[in-house]
DOZA-472955 format. One line per 3 residues: number of its first residue (from 1); their letters; for each residue x, y, z of C-alpha. Coordinates in steps of 0.05 Angstrom, whole numbers, always signed. Layout:
! residues N
NUM) a) X/Y/Z | ...
! end
This chain:
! residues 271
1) xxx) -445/+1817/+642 | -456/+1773/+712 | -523/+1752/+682
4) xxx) -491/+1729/+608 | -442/+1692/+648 | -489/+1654/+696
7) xxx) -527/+1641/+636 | -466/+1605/+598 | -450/+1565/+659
10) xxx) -521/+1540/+655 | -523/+1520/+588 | -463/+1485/+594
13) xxx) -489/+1443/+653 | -543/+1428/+612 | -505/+1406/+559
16) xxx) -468/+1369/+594 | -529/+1326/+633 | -556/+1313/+567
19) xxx) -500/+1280/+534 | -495/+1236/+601 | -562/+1223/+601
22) xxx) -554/+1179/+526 | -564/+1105/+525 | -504/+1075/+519
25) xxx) -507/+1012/+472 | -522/+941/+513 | -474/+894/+515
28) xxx) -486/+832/+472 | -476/+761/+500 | -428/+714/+475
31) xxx) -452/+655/+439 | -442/+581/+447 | -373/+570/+435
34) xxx) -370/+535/+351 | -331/+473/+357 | -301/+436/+299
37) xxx) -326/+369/+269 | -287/+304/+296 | -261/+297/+227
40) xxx) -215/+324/+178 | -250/+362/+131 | -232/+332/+61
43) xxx) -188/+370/+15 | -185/+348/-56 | -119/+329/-92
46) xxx) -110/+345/-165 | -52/+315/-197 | -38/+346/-259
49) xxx) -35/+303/-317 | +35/+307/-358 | -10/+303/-425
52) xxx) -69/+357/-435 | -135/+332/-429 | -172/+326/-486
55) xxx) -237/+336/-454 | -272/+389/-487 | -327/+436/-454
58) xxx) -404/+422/-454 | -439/+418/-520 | -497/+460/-531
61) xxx) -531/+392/-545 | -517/+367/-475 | -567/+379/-424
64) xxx) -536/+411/-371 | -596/+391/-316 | -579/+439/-243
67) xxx) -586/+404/-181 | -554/+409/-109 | -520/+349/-76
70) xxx) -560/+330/-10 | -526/+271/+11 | -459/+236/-14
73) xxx) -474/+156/-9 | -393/+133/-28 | -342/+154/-83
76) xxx) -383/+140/-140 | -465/+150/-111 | -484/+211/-76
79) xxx) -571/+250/-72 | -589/+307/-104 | -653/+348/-110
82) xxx) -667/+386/-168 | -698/+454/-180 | -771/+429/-184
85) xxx) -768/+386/-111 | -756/+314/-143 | -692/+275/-119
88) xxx) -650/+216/-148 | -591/+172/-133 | -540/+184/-177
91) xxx) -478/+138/-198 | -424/+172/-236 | -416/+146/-302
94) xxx) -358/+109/-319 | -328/+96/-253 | -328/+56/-200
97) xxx) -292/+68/-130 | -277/+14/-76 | -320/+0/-20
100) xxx) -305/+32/+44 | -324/-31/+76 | -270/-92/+54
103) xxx) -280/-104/-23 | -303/-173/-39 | -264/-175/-108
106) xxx) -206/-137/-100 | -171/-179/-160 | -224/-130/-207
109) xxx) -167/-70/-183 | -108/-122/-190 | -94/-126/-124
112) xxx) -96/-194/-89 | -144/-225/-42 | -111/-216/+26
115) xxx) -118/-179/+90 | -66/-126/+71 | -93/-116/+0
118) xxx) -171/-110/+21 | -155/-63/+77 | -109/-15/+19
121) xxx) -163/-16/-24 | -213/-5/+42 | -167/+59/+54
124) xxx) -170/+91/-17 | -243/+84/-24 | -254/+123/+40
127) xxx) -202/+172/+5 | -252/+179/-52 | -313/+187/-11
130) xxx) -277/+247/+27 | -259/+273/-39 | -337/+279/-66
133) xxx) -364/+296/+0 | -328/+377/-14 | -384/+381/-56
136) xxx) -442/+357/-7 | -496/+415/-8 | -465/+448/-65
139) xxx) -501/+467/-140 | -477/+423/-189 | -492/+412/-265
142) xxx) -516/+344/-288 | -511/+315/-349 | -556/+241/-354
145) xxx) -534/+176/-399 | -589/+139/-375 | -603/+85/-316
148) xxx) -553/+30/-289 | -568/-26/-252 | -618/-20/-189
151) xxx) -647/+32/-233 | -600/+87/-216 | -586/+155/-247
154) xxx) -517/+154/-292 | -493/+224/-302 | -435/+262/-318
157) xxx) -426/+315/-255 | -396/+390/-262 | -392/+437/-213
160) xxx) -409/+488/-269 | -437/+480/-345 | -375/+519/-363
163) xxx) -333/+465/-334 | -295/+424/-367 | -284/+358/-325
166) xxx) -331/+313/-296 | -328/+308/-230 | -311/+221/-247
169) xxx) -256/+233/-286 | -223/+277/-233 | -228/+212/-192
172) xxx) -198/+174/-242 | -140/+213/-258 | -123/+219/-188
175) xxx) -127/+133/-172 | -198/+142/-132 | -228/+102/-178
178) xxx) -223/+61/-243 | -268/+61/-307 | -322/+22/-302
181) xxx) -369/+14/-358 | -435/-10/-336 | -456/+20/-407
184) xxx) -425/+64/-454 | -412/+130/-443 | -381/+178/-493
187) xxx) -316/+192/-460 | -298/+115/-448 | -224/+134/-482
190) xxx) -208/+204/-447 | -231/+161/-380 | -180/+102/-393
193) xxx) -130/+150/-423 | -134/+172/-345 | -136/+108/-320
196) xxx) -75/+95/-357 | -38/+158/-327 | -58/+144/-255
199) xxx) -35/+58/-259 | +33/+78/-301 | +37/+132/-236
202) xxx) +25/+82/-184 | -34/+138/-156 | -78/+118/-108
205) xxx) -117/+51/-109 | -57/+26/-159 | -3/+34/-101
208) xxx) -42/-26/-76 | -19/-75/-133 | +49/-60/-125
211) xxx) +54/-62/-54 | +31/-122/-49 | +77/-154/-102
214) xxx) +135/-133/-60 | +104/-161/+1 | +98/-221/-42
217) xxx) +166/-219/-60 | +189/-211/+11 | +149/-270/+38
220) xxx) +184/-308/-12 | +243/-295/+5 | +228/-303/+68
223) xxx) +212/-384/+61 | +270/-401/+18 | +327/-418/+58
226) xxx) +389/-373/+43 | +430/-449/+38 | +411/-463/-33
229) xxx) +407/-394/-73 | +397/-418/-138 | +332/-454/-113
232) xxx) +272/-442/-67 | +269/-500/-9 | +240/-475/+54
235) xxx) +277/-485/+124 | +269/-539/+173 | +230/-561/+201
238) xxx) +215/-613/+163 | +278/-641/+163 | +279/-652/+77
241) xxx) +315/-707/+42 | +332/-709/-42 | +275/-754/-56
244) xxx) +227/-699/-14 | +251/-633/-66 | +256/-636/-143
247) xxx) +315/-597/-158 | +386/-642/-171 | +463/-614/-180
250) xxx) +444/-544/-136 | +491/-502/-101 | +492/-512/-31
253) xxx) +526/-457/+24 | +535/-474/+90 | +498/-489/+147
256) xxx) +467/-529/+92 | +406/-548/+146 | +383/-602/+103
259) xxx) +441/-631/+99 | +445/-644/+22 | +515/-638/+10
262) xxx) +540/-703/+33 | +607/-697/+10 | +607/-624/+19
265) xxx) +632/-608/-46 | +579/-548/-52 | +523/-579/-99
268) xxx) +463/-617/-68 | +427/-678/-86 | +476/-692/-135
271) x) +447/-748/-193
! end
């Protein structure tokens, strides 16, 4: 019985060597610490349309050509590579975004020439570069119209062939961009129907137009002289006389700067 029971305490010694014997498992470095990019990363806006879109999903006659975005240029231009190695510049057909650097023309987006409206329309086009650069290195599905100017690819872009809405008519809808027609394209109507929705909304680029009418407003307001409401004279200085403004019989509220009331019976300039 001793001898069973010496053996038992052995093996359990044993037993107990082995197990702390076992490679335990290493520890593993931490990596370099991921930081996040300086900038925002762009999340797209959809504003839903009030009306259904009438857009209709690819035909089997369209030829839905796959290709992955490599580089997004602006709004409207952006690489791609296709399956067999080639590459191409494409510009969206149909639409045309503002220039991230101050637009020469902004009167094409009826928005006037000035500091304030260049530097709107400066803002929203950097708004719709954000907005197409979600789908930098992603597969997309390209449909081709043909070649613009500078020899460009024009294309309708999906994110799938089962989708619905090219990727320039999102822009539209949502005031990124307005229709452009550097040559016809076969949804020129369902792409100004959008247009139509995003001005009549005041969306995006068209805030621009009507900002700067009030700003307009304002300014004029601003160099009429509160004296003579019915009319628009500007303050002193100059110091004005009748024969320097064109208006006879006015109204005229004091200080009356100009001093047209002579008689101050409350009408200036009187005939």
């Amino acid at each position: 019985m001793r001898g069973i029971a010496w053996l038992a305490v052995a093996a359990t010694l044993l037993l107990a060597a082995c197990l702390s014997a076992e490679p335990q498992p290493a520890s593993v470095p931490a990596g370099p610490e991921v930081t996040a990019p300086p900038y925002e990363t762009p999340i797209p806006t959809v504003i839903p349309s009030e009306e259904e879109s009438s857009l209709e999903p690819l035909s089997e006659e369209s030829i839905c050509t796959p290709a992955r975005i490599i580089k997004v240029i602006d709004g409207d231009t952006l690489d791609v590579v296709f399956e067999d190695g080639t590459s191409e510049r494409v510009r969206l057909v149909g639409v045309d975004t503002p220039e991230t650097k101050a637009p020469e023309e902004p009167e094409e987006y009826g928005v006037p020439n000035t500091p304030e409206g260049r530097e709107c329309l400066r803002k929203w086009g950097y708004e719709a570069y954000r907005y197409v650069l979600n789908l930098q290195g992603m597969e997309v599905c390209l449909v081709p119209t043909g070649r613009g100017y500078y020899r460009r690819l024009l294309a309708y872009v999906y994110t799938s062939p089962d989708d619905t809405t090219p990727l320039g008519y999102e822009l539209v809808e949502n005031g990124l961009a307005r229709v452009y027609t550097e040559a016809d394209f076969d949804l020129e109507e369902e792409y100004l129907q959008a247009e139509r929705f995003a001005r009549n909304n005041e969306l995006g680029l068209w805030s621009c137009a009507s900002l700067q009418v009030q700003e307009s407003e304002t300014t004029a307001q601003e160099e009429c002289d509160p004296s003579y409401p019915d009319v628009c004279i500007p303050p002193p200085p100059p110091d004005l006389d009748c024969k320097d403004v064109p208006y006879r019989n006015f109204r005229v509220l004091s200080p009356d700067p100009h001093r047209f009331d002579g008689d101050r019976d409350g009408v200036g300039c009187e005939s």
